[in-house]
C-alpha positions in Angstrom: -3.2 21.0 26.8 -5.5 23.4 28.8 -4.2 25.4 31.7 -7.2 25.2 34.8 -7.8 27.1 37.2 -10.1 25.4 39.9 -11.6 27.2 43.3 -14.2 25.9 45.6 -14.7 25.8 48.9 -14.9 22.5 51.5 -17.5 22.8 54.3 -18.3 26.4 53.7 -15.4 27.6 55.1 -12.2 26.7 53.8 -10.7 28.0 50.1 -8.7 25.7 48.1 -7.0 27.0 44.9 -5.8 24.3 42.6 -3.4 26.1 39.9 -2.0 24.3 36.9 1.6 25.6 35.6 3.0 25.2 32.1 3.5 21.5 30.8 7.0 20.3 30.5 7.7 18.4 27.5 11.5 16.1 27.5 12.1 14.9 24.0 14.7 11.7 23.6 14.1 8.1 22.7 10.7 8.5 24.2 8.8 11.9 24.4 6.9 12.5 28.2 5.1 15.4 29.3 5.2 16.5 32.9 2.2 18.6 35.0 2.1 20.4 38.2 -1.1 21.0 40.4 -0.1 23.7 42.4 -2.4 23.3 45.9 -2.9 26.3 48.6 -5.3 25.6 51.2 -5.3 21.5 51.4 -4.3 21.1 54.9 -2.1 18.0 55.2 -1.3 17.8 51.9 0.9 15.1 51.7 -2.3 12.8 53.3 -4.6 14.2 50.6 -5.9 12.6 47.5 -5.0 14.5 44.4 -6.8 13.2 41.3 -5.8 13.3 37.6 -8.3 13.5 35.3 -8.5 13.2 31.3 -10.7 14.7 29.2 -11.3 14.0 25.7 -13.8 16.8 23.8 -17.2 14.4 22.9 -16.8 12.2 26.4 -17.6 12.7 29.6 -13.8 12.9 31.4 -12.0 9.5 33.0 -10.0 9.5 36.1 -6.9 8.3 35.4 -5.5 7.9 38.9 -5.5 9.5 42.8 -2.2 9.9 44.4 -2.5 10.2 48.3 0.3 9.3 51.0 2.0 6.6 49.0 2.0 5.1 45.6 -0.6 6.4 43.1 -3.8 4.3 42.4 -5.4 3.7 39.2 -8.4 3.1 37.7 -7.4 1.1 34.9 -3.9 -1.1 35.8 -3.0 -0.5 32.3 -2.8 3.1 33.3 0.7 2.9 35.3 3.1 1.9 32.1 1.4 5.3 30.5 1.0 7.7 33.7 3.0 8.5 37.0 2.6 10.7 39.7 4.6 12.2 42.4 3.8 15.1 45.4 6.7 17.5 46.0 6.8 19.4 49.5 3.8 20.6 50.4 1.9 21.6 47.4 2.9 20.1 44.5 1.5 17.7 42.6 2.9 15.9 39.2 1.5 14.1 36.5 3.7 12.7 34.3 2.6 11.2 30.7 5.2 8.7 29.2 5.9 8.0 25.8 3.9 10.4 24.4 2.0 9.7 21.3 -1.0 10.9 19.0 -3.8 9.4 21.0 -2.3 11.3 23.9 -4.5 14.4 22.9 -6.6 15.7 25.7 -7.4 18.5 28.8 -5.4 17.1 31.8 -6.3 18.5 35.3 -6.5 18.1 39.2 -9.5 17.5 41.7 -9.5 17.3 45.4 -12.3 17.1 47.4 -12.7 16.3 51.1 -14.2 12.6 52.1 
């Protein structure tokens, strides 16, 4: 898994720094994996759309789901057995990958942009 490090700025003004930490791996009956996005600068965070994206080397990447006041949407239903994310005070964002396996393989990261 690649780390990213994502900076831009929204209406020419305001920074927002996306920082992703160190995957955590729990091994048991089933193996899952477990992302931060670390936000600074999203004002309102918990109202904000997060997005989780997947990238596979050779295709262009897939959004896998956006997570904004409530319960995470997906792109594809058959996402939510495999993913799940959560917000955590007011700057954290988790993806969580369940039952890991082989065809797993790929760059997570976070996205937010301003509607």
């Amino acid at each position: 898994y690649l780390l990213c490090f994502l900076s831009f700025f929204l209406d020419g003004q305001a920074q927002v720094l996306l920082e992703q930490r160190e995957v955590s791996i729990t091994r048991g009956h089933k193996t899952s994996a477990s992302m931060d996005c670390i936000a600074e600068g999203i004002p309102g965070f918990q109202y904000a759309a997060i997005h989780w994206y997947r990238h596979i080397p050779t295709k262009a990447p897939e959004r896998i789901l956006y997570i904004g006041a409530g319960a995470a949407s997906y792109d594809d239903s058959s996402y939510s057995n495999k993913y799940s994310s959560s917000k955590k005070g007011t700057n954290v964002c988790t993806l969580t990958i369940n039952d890991i396996n082989s065809s797993d393989g790929g760059t997570y990261y976070c996205a937010y942009w301003h509607f």
